[in-house]
N, C-alpha and C positions, 0 to 999 in steps of 0.2 A: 491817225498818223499812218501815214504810208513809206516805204522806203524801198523804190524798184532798183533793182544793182544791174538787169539784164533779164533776159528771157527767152530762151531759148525754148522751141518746142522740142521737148527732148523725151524717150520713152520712159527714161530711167530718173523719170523725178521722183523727190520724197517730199512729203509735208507731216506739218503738226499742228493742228490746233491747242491751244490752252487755254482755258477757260478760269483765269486765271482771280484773287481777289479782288483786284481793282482794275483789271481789264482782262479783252479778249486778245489773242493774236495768235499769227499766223504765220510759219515759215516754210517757204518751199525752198528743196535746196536738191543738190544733185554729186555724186561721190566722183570726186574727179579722178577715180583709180589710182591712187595715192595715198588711198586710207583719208581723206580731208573731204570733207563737205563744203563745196560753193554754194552761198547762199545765192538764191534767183529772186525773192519776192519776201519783202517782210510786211508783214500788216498789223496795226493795232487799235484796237479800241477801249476806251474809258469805260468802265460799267461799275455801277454800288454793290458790288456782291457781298463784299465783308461788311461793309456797312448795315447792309439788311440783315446777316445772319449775326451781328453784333447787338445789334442795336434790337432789331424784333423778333429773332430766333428763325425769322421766315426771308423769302423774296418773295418782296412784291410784286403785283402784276405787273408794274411797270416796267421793272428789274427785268421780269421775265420777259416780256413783249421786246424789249432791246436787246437782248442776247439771241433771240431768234433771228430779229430785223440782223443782227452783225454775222452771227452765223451763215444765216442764209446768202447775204453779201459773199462772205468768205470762199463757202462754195464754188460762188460763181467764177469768183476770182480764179479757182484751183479748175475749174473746167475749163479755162481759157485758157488754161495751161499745159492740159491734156490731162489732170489727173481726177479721176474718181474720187469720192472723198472717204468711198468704203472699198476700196481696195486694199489688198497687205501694205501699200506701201506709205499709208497714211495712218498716223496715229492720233483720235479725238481723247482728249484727256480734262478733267476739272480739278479746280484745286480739291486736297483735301477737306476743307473748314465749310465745302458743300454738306457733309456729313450730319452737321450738326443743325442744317435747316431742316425745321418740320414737313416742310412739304418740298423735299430735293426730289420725291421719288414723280410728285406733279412735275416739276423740273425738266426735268430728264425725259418724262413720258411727252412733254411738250415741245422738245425737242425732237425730239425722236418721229412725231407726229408730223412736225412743221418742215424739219429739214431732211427727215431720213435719215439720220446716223444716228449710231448710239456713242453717248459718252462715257466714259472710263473713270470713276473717279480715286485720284493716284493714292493709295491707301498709303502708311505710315513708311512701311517696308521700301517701297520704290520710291518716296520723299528721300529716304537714307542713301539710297543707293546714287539719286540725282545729285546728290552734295557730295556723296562720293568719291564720283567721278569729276565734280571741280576741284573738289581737295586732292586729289592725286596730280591733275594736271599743276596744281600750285604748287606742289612738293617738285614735283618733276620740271619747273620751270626754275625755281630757286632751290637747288641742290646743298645748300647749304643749309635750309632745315629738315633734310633728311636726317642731319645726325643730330639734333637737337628736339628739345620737348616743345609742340607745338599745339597749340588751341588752335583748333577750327567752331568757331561763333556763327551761325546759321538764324538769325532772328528773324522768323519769317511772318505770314499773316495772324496765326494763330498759335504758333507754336514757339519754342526757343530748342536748339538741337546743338549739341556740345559733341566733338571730340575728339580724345586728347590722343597727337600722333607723338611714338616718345622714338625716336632713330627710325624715322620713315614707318613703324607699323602700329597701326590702333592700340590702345592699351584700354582706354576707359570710353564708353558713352552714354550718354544719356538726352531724358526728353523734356522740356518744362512748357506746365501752361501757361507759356508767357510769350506773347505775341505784337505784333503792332496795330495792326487793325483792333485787335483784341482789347488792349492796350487803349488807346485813342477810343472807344467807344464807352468804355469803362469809366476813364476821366472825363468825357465832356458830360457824362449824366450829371455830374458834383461837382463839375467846373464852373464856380459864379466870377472868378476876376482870370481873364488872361495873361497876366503877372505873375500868377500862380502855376503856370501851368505846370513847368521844370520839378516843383517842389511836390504837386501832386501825383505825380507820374513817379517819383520817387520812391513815395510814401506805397504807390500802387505796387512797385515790381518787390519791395523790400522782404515780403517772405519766399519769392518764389529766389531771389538773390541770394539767400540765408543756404535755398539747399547749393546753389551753383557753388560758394564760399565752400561750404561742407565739401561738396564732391572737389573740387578744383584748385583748392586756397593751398595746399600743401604740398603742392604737385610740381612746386619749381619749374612752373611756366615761364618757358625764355619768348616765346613767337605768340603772338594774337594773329588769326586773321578773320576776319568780320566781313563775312558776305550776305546776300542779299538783295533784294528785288529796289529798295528803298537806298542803301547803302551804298549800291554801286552805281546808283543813278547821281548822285553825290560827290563820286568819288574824286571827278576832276574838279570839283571845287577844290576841295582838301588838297588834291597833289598838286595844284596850278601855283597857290602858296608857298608852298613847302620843296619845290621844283624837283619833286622825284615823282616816277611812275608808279612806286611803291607803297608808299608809305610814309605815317605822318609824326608828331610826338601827339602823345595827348594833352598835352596843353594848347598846342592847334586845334585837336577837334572837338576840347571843350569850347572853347571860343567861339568855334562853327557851330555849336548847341547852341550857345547863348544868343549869337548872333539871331538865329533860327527861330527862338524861342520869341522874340521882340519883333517879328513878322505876325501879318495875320495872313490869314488864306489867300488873298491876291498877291500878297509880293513875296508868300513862299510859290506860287505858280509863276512868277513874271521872273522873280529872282533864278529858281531852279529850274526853271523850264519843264514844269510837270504837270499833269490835271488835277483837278480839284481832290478825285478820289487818291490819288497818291500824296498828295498835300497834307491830306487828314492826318495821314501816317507817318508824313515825316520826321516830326519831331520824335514820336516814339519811337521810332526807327533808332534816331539818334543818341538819344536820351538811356534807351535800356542797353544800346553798346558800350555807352561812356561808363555807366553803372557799373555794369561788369568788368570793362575793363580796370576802375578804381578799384574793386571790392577786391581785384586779383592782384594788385600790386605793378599793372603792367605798364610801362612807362613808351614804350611806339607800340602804333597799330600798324596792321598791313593792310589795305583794301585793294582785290584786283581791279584795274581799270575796266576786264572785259566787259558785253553789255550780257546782263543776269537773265533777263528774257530771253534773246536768240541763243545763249550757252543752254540754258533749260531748255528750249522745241528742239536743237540739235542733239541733246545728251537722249533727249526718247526712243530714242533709238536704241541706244548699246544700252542704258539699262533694263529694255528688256529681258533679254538672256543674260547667266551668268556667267562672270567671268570667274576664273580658279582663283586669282589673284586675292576679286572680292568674296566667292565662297571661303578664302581661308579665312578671311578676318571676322566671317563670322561666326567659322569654328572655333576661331583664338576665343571671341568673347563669349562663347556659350563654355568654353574650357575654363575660362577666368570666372565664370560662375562655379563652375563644378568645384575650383580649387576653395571657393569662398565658402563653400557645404562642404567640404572636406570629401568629396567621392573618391572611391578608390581609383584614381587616375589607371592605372594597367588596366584595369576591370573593364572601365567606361571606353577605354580607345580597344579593347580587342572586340566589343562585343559593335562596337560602332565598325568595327573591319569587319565580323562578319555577317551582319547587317548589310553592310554593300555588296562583299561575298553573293549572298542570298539575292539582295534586289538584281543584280546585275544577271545572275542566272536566272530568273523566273520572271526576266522582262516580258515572256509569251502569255503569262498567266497571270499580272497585273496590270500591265498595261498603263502605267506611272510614269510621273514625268520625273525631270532632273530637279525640277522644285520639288517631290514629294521627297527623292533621296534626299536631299539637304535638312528636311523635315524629320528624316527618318533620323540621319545620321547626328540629327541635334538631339532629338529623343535620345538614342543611346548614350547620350554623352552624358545627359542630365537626367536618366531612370530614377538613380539609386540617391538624388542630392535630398530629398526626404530622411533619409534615415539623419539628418542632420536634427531632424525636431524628435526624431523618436524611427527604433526598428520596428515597431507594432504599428500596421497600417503605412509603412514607407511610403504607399505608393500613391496613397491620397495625400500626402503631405507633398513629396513629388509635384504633387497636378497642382498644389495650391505654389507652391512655390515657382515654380514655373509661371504659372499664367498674372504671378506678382513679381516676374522681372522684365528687363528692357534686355532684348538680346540685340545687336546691332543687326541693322542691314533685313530685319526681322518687322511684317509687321503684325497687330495683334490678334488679328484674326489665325493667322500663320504660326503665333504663339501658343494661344488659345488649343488649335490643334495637338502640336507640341505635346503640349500637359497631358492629352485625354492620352496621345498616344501614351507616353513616360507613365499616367496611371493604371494602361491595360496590361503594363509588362507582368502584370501577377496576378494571380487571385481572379477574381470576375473579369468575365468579359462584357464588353459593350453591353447595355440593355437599355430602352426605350428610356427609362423614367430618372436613368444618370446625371443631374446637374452637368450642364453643359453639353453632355452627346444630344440631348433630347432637342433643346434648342439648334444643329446642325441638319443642312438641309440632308436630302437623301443622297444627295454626290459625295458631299463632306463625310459623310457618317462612313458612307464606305471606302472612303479616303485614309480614315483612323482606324477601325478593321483591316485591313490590308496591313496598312504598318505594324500596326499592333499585335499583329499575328505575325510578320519578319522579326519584331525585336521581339517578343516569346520563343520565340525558336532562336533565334542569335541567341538571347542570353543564358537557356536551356543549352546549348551546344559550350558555355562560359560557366557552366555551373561550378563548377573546381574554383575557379577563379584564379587558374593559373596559365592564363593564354596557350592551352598545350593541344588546341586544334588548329594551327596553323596554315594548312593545304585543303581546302574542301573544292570538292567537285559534288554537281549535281545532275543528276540525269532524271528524268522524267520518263514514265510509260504513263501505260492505258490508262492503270488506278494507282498506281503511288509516284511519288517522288524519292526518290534515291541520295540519301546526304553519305557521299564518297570520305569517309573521315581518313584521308593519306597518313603513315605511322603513326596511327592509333591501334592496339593491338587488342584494346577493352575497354570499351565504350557504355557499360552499363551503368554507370554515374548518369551519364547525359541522358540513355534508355529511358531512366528509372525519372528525371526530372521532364522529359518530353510527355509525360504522361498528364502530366498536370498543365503543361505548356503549350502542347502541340494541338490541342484541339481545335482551338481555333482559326488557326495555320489549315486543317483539316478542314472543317467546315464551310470555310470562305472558298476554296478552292476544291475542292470536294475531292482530294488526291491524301491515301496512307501514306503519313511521314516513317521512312525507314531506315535507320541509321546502320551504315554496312562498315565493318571495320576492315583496316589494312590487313590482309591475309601474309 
């Protein structure tokens, strides 16, 4: 499918490819100085990708051979346009649920081989971030569930992704392995009558339903809104009915289930205007929306009419960097964990202040990005939530509890880090044979030394645990670092625990930590 809007030979185009579960595409667009992106050039292509890594855990050759054939295509497209395809200003990205194919890493190297790019494949964390930023523009275009408790429903290829906005800010999220491709490849193995199908797809999402219920059922949900690649391809059926742009009752979009269900695979493509490979998945698409929605008690849904593919190649953009808005929210939810371990909230936000204190000064001598502080500053908040199981070994209970929660906006690899940092605040540091450090490559390892050396020394300089270092300046010479403690007039508490804290801080950086008090 193709969709030319215009084409201007312009210097300042942007594109994206996505490699996405049930196809490829491509949007080149251009910033009309305005803050708004003109789309110039949409492209799309049908490909099995969820279907091979459902059905055989791999892609097949064949799989592979057409995503190069459309790749390559794509390209060309983007040189006629004047863009490189590895330039800054182009972003190659694959779905997630690439992950879980045995041979992605042949994938990728065949790609890489064939067309010259390398692909990105979008981990958990920047999934979160991309739904994000359409749940904010939905908040922000109906102001009236700012002040109301809203579900944002995300049923994607592989996954299901919940979360609940209560007066415009995040409260709760979470992740389920419940998907539609996922979904659809799981029932047509057991699937002998297609009359059945509604009933087996039921029967399939019913425990992962049971935690949504758990986490969601109590929570005085007034808004649904149910987005999606499948959902929103859909969506003008539903609102064409029901003559709003908005939204429907659910007694419409059961009816559009059942209706849905009574097709087979050509006149769900002829009826919906879709390809085969989003055909697979329609019904589940459908089916685990209606599900939930039932299970929650919610009587309208909302579906945006935008189109979910060119909002996705457009959003790759800004969820790269972060924005303050979305770092808060996912300090709120690393702080709503801490409250759930009972941490001593003053404790965890001073030592997290001077933790950035620290990073922000000794940017010469780490050389870390604004992802590592967010990293950092999540570690401090969530060091001490171990002593929840026990104060004897806090801090391995810490690394366990951590790297078994969902922080929002967070993905697990980014988690995973987290914990090692949150377990080196004490006692041992890093060593080769560590569950977990051992397994990190050698950039990573020294990613969590780094930090783990700022939050030993943050939390050393918090040892009182009475936030009463408030002003630090740091100065650097030859051989030490200098920690300027502003009215402090007796500072041998901190001395006395930098002893045991500071070494690592020392080591890493090869500078005498020196704590100089206010004279």
């Amino acid at each position: 499918m193709k969709e030319v809007l215009h084409q201007p030979h312009t210097p300042d185009l942007n594109a994206a490819i996505h490699i996405g579960a049930s196809s490829i595409s491509l949007l080149a667009m251009t910033d009309t100085g305005s803050g708004q992106m003109e789309h110039v050039d949409f492209l799309q292509q049908s490909t099995p990708i969820a279907h091979d890594v459902f059905s055989k855990g791999k892609l097949s050759r064949k799989t592979i051979e057409r995503c190069v054939t459309i790749i390559q295509g794509f390209i060309a497209s983007l040189q006629e346009l004047g863009i490189e395809p590895n330039n800054a200003n182009t972003r190659l990205v694959a779905t997630n649920i690439l992950s879980e194919a045995t041979n992605k890493d042949i994938f990728l190297n065949r790609i890489r081989i064939s067309c010259g790019i390398n692909i990105e494949i979008l981990d958990d964390g920047e999934m979160t971030r991309l739904i994000y930023l359409k749940t904010r523009r939905r908040l922000s275009d109906t102001p009236s569930m700012q002040k109301r408790t809203t579900l944002i429903l995300h049923v994607g290829p592989g996954n299901t992704r919940a979360i609940l906005f209560r007066n415009g800010r995040i409260e709760h999220y979470s992740n389920y392995r419940l998907g539609t491709h996922r979904t659809s490849e799981a029932v047509d193995s057991i699937l002998d009558d297609q009359k059945n199908s509604r009933k087996v797809i039921r029967e399939h999402v019913s425990g992962q339903l049971d935690l949504i219920r758990e986490d969601y059922g109590s929570q005085g949900i007034q808004d649904i809104v149910l987005i999606g690649y499948e959902i929103q391809l859909v969506s003008a059926f539903i609102q064409k009915s029901q003559q709003s742009t908005t939204q429907c009752s659910l007694q419409h979009f059961s009816e559009l289930c059942r209706q849905a269900a009574s097709m087979g695979d050509d006149e769900l493509v002829a009826h919906f205007r879709v390809d085969y490979q989003t055909a697979e998945a329609l019904l589940p698409a459908l089916e685990i929306n209606l599900t939930i929605a039932r299970a929650l008690n919610i009587d309208t849904i909302h579906i945006p009419g935008s189109d979910y593919e060119k909002g996705l190649l457009q959003d790759l953009y800004s969820s790269t960097s972060l924005s303050e808005e979305f770092t808060e929210e996912v300090v709120r939810s690393a702080e709503s964990i801490a409250a759930k371990y009972r941490v001593n909230n003053q404790h965890a936000k001073h030592v997290a202040y001077l933790c950035r204190t620290i990073f922000e000064q000794t940017q010469e001598l780490h050389s870390l990005t604004d992802q590592d502080a967010l990293l950092l500053h999540i570690a401090a908040i969530l060091h001490e939530c171990g002593g929840f199981i026990s104060s004897r070994a806090h801090h391995k209970h810490s690394q366990y509890i951590i790297q078994n929660c969902e922080i929002f906006g967070l993905a697990y690899t980014d988690i995973e880090l987290i914990a090692l940092v949150a377990r080196y605040h004490r006692n041992s540091e890093p060593k080769p044979g560590h569950s977990g450090y051992r397994e990190l490559s050698d950039e990573d390892r020294m990613r969590v030394c780094k930090l783990a050396a700022i939050l030993r020394v943050a939390d050393a300089l918090e040892r009182t645990h009475s936030a009463r270092i408030k002003d630090l300046e740091i100065r650097i010479s030859k051989r030490r670092i200098h920690f300027l403690l502003k009215n402090i007039t007796d500072a041998n508490v901190e001395r006395l625990a930098m002893r045991s804290k500071g070494n690592l801080f020392e080591n890493i950086f090869g500078l005498e930590i020196n704590l100089v008090e206010d004279k």
